[in-house]
N, CA, C and O atoms as CSV, one atom per row, in Angstrom:
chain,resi,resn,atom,element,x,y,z
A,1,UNK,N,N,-6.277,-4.482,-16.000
A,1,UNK,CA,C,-5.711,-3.844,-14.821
A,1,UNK,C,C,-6.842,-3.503,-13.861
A,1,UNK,O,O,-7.972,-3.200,-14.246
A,2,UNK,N,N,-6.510,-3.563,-12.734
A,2,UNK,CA,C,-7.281,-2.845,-11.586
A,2,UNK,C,C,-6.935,-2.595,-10.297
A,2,UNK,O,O,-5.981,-3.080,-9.688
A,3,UNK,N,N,-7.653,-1.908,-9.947
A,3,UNK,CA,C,-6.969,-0.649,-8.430
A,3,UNK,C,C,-7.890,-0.903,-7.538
A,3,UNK,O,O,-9.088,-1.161,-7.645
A,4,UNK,N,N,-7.018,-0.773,-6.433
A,4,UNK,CA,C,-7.784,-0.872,-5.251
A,4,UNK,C,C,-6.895,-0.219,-4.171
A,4,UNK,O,O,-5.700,-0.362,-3.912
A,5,UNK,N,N,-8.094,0.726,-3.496
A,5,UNK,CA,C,-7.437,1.872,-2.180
A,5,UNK,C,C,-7.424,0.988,-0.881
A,5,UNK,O,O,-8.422,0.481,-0.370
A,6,UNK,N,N,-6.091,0.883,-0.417
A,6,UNK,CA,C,-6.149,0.336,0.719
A,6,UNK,C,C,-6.152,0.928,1.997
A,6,UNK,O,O,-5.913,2.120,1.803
A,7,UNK,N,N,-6.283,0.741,3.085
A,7,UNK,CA,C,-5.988,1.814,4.334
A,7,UNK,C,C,-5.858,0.759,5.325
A,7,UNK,O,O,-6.746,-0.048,5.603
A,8,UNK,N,N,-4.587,0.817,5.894
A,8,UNK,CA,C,-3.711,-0.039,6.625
A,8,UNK,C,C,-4.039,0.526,8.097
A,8,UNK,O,O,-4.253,1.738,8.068
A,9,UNK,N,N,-4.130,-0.038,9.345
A,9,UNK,CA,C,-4.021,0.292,10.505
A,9,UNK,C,C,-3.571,-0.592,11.362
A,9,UNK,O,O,-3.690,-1.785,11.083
A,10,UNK,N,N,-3.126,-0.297,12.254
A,10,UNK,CA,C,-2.348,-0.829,13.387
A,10,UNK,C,C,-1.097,0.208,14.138
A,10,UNK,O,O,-1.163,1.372,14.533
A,11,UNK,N,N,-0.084,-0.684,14.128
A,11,UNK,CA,C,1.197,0.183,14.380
A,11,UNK,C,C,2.425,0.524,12.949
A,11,UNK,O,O,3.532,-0.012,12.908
A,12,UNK,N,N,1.995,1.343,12.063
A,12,UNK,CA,C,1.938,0.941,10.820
A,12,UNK,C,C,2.733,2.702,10.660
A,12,UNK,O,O,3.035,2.832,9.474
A,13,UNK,N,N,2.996,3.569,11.203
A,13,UNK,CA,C,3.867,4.905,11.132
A,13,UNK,C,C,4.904,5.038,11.987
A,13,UNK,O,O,4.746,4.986,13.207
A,14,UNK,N,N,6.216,5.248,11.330
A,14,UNK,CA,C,7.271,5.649,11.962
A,14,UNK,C,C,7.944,3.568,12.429
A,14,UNK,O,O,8.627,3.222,13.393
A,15,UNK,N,N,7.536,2.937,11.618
A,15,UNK,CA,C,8.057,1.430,11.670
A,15,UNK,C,C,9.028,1.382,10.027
A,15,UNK,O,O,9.937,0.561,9.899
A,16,UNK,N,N,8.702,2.268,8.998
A,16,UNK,CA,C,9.423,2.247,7.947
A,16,UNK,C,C,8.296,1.255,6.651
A,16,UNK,O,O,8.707,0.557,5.724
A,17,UNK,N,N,7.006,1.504,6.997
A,17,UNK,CA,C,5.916,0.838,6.501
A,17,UNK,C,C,5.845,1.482,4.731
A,17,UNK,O,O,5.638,0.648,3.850
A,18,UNK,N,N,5.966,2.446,4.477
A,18,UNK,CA,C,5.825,3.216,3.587
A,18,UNK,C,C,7.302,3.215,2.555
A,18,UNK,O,O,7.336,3.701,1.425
A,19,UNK,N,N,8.088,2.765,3.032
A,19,UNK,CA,C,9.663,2.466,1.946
A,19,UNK,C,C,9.208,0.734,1.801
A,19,UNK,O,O,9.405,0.259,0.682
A,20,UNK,N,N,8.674,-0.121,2.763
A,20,UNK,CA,C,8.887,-1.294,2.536
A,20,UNK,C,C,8.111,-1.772,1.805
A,20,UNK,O,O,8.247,-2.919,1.378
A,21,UNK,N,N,6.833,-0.777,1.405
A,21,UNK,CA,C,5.268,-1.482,0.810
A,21,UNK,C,C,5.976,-0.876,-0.713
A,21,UNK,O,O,5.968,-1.585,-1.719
A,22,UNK,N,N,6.459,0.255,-0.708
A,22,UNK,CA,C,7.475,0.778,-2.365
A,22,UNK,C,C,8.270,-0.355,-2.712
A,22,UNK,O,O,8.031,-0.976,-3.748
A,23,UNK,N,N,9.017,-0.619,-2.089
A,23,UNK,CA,C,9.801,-1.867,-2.056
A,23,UNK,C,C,9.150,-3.496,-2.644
A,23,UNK,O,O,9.685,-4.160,-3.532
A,24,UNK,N,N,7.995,-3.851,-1.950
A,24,UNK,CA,C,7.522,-5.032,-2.148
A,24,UNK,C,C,6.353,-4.790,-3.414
A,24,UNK,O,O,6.095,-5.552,-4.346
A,25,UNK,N,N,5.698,-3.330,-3.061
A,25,UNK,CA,C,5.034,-3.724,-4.728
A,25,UNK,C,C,5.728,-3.019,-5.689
A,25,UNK,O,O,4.912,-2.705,-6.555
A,26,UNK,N,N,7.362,-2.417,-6.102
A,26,UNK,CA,C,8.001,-2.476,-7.004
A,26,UNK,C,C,8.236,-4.253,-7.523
A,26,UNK,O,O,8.608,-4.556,-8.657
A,27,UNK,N,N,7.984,-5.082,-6.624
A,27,UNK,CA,C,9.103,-6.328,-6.717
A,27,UNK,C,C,8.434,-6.580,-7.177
A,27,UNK,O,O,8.905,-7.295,-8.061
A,28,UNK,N,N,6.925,-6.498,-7.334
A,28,UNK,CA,C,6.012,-7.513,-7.951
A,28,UNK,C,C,5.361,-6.843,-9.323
A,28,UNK,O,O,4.486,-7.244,-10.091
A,29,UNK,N,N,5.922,-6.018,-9.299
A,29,UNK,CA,C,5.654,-4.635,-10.620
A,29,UNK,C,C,4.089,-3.728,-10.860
A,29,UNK,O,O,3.662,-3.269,-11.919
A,30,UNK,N,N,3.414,-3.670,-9.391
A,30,UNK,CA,C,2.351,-2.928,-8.916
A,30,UNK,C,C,2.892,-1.176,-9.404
A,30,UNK,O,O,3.954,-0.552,-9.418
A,31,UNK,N,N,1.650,-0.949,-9.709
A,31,UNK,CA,C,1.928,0.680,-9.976
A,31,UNK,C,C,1.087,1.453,-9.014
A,31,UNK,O,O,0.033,0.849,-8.816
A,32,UNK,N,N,1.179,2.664,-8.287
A,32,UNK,CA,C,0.112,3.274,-7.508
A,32,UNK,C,C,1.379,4.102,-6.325
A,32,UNK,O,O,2.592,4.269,-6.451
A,33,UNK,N,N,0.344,4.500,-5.128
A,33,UNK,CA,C,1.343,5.250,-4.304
A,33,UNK,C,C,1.126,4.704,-3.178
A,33,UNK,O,O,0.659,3.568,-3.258
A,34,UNK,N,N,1.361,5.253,-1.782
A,34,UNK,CA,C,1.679,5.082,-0.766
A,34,UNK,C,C,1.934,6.463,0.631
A,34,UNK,O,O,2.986,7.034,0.919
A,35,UNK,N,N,0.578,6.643,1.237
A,35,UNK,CA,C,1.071,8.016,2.167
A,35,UNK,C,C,0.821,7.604,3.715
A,35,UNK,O,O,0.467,6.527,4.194
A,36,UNK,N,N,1.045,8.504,4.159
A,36,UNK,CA,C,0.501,8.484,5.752
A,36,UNK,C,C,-0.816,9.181,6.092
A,36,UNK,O,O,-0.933,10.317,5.632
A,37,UNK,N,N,-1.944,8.642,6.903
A,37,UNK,CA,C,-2.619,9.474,7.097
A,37,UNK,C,C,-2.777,10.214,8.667
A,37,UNK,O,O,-2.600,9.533,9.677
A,38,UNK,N,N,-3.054,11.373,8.729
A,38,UNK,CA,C,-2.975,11.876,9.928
A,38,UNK,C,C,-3.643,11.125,11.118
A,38,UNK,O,O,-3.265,11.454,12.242
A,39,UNK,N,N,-4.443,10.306,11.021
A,39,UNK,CA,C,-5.137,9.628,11.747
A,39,UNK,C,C,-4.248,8.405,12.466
A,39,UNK,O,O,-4.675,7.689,13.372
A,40,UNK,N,N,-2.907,8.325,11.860
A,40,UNK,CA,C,-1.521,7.409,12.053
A,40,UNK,C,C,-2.320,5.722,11.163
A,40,UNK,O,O,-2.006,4.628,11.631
A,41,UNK,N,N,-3.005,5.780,10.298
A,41,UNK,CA,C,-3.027,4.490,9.493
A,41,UNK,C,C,-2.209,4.823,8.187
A,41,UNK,O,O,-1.538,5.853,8.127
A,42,UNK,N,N,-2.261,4.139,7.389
A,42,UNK,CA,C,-1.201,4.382,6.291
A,42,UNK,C,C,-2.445,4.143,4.992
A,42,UNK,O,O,-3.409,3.402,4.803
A,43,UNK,N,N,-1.843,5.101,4.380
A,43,UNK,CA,C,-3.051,4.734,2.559
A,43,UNK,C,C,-2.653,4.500,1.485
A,43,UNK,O,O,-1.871,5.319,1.002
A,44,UNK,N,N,-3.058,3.208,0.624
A,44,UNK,CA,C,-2.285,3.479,-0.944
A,44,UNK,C,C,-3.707,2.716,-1.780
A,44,UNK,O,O,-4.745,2.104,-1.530
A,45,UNK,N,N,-2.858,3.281,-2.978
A,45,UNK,CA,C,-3.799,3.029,-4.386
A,45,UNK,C,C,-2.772,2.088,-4.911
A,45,UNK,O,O,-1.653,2.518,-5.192
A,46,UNK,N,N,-3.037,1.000,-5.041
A,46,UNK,CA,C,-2.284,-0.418,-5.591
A,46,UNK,C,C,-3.035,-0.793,-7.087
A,46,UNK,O,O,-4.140,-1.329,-7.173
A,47,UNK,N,N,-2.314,-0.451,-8.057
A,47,UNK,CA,C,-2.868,-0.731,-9.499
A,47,UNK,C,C,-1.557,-2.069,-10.357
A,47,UNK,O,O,-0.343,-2.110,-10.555
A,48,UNK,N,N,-2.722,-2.934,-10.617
A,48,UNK,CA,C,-1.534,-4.066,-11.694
A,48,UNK,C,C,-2.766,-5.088,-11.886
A,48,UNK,O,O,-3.897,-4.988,-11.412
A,49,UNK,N,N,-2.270,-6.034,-12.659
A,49,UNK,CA,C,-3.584,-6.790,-12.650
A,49,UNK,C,C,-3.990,-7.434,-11.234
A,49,UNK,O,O,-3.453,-7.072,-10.187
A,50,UNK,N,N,-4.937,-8.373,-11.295
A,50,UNK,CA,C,-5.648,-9.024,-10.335
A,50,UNK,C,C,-4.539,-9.957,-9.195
A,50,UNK,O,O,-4.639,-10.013,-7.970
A,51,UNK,N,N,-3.589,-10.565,-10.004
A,51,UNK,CA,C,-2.871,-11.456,-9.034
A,51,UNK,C,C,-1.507,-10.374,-8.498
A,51,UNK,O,O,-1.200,-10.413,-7.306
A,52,UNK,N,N,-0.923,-9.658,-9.225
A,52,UNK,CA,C,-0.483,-8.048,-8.409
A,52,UNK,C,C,-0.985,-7.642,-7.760
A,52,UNK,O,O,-0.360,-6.811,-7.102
A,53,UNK,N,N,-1.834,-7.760,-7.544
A,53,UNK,CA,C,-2.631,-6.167,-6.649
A,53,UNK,C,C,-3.022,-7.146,-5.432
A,53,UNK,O,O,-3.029,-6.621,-4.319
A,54,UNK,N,N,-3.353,-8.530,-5.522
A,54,UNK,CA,C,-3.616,-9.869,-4.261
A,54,UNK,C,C,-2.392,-9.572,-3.411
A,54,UNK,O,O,-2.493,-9.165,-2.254
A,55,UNK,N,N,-0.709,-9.885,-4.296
A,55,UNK,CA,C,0.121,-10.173,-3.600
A,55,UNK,C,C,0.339,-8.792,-2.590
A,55,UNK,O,O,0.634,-8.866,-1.397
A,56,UNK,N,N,0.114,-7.470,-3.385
A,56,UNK,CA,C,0.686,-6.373,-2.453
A,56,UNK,C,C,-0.233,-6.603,-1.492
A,56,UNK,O,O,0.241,-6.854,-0.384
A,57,UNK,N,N,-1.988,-6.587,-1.637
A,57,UNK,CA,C,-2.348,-6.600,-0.554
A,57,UNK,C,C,-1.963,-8.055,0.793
A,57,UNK,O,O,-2.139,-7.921,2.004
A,58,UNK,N,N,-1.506,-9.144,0.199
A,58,UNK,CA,C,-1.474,-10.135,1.369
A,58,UNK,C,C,-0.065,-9.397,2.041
A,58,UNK,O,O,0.075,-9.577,3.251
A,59,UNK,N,N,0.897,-8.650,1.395
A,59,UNK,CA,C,1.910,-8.415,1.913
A,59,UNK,C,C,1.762,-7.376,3.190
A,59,UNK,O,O,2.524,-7.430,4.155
A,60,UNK,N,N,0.710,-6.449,3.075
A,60,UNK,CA,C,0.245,-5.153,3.803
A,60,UNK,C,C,-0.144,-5.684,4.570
A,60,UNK,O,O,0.051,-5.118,5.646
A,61,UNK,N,N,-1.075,-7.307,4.703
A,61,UNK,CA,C,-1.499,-7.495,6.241
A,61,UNK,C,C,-0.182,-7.978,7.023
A,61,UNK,O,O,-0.473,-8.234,8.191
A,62,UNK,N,N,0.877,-8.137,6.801
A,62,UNK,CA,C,2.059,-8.113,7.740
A,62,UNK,C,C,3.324,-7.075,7.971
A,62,UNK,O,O,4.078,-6.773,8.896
A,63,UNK,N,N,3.091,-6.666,6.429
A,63,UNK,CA,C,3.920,-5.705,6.619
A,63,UNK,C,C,5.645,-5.681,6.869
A,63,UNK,O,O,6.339,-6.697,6.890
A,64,UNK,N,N,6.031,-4.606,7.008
A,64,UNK,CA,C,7.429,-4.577,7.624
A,64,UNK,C,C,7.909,-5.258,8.726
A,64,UNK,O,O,7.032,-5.248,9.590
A,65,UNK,N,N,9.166,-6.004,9.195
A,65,UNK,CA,C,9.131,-6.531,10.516
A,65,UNK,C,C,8.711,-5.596,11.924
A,65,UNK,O,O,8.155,-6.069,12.914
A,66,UNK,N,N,8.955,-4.741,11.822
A,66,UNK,CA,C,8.646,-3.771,13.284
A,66,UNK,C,C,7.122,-3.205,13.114
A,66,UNK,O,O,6.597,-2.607,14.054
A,67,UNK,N,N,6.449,-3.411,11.915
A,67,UNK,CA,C,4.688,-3.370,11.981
A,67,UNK,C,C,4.087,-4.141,12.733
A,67,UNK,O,O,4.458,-5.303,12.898
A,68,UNK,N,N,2.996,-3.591,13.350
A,68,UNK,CA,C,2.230,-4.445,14.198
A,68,UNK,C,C,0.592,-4.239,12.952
A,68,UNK,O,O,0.066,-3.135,13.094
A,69,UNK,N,N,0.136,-4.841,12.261
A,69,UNK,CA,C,-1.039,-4.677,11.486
A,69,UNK,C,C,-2.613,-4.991,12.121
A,69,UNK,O,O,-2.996,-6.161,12.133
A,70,UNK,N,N,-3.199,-4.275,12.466
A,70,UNK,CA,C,-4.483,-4.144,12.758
A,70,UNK,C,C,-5.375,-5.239,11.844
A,70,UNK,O,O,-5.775,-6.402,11.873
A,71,UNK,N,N,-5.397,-4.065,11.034
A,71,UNK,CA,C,-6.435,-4.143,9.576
A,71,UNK,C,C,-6.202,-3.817,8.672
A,71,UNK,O,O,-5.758,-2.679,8.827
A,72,UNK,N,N,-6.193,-4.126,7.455
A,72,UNK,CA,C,-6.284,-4.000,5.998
A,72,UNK,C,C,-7.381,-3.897,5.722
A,72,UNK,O,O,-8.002,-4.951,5.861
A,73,UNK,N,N,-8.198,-2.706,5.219
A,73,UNK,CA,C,-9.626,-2.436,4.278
A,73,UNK,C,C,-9.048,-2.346,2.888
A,73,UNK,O,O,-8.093,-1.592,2.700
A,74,UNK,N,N,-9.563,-3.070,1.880
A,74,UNK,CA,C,-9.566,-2.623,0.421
A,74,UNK,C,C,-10.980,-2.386,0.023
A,74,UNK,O,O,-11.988,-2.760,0.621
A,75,UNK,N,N,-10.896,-1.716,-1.061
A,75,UNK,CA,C,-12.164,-1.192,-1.538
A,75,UNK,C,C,-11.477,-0.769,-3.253
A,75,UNK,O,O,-10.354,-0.277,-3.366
A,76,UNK,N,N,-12.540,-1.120,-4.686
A,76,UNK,CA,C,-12.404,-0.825,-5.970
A,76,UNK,C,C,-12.357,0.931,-5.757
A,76,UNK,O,O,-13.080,1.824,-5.317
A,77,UNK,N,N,-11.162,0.778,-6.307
A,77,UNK,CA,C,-10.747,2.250,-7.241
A,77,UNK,C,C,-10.400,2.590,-8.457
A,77,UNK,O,O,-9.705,1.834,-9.137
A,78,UNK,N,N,-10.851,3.833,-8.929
A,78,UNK,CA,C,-10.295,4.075,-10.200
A,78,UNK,C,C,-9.157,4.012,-10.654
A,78,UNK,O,O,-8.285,4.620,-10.032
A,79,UNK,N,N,-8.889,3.479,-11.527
A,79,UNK,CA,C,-7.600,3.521,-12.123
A,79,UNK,C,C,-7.151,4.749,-12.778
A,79,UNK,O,O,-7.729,5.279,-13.727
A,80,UNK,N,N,-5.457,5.412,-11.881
A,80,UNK,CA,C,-5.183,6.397,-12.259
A,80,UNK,C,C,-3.707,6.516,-13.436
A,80,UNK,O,O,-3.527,5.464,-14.050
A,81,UNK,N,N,-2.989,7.331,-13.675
A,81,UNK,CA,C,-2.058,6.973,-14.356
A,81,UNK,C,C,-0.521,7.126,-14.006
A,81,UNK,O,O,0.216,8.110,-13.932
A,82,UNK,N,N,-0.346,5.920,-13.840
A,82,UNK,CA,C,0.830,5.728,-12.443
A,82,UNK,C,C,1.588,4.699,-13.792
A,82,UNK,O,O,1.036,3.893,-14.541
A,83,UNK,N,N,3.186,5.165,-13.703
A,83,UNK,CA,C,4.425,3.886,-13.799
A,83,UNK,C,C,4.750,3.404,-13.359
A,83,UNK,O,O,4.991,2.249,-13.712
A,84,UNK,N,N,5.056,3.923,-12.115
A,84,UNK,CA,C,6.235,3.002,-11.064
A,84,UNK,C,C,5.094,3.322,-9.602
A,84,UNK,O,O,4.127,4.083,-9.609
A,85,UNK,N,N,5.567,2.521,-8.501
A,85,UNK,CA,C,4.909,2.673,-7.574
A,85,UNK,C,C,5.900,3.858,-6.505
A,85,UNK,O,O,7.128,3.847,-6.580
A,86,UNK,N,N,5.188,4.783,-5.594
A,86,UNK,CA,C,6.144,6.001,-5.265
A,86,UNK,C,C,5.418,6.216,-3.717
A,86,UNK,O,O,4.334,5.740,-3.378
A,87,UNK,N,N,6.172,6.926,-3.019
A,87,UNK,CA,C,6.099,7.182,-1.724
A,87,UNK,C,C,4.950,8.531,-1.790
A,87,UNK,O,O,5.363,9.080,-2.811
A,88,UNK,N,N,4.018,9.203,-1.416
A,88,UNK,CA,C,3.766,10.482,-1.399
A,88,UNK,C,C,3.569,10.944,-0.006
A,88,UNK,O,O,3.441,10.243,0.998
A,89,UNK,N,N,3.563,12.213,-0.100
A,89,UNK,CA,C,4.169,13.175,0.994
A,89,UNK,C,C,2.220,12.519,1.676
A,89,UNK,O,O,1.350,11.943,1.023
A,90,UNK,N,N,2.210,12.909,3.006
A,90,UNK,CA,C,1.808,12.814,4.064
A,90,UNK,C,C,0.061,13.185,3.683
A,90,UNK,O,O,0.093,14.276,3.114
A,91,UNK,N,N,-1.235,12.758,3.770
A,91,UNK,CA,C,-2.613,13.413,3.529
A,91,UNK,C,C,-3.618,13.814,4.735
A,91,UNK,O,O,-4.705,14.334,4.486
């Protein structure tokens, strides 16, 4: 397994970015979360193996239909202890 923190920017808050990225890495059976950051980019910790954790991220550079995506940064993170992948409140 392995994790990686992503931080999404563009037009990426208040498009429904954060139900659809729960949505697409439930489908692919990714574990980790998903918040908003005050700065209006969006942040998650995406944990599953290597070809999981590819697909959520190729999915984040497009995103929801009403996203407009900037940038996608990933960067190695620790692996935390997550089941399901979940929405969290706002950082």
């Amino acid at each position: 397994m392995i994790a990686r923190r992503l931080v999404i920017r563009g037009r990426v808050q208040g498009v429904g970015y954060r139900d659809a990225m729960v949505a697409a890495a439930r489908a692919v059976g990714a574990v980790g979360w998903v918040r908003n950051l005050r700065d209006g980019a969006v942040e998650a910790l995406v944990q599953g193996d290597p070809e999981t954790v590819e697909r959520v991220v190729v999915w984040c550079r497009r995103g929801p239909p009403a996203a407009t995506v900037a940038e996608v940064v990933t960067a190695p993170a620790s692996i935390e202890p997550h089941d399901d992948f979940v929405r969290r409140a706002s950082g």
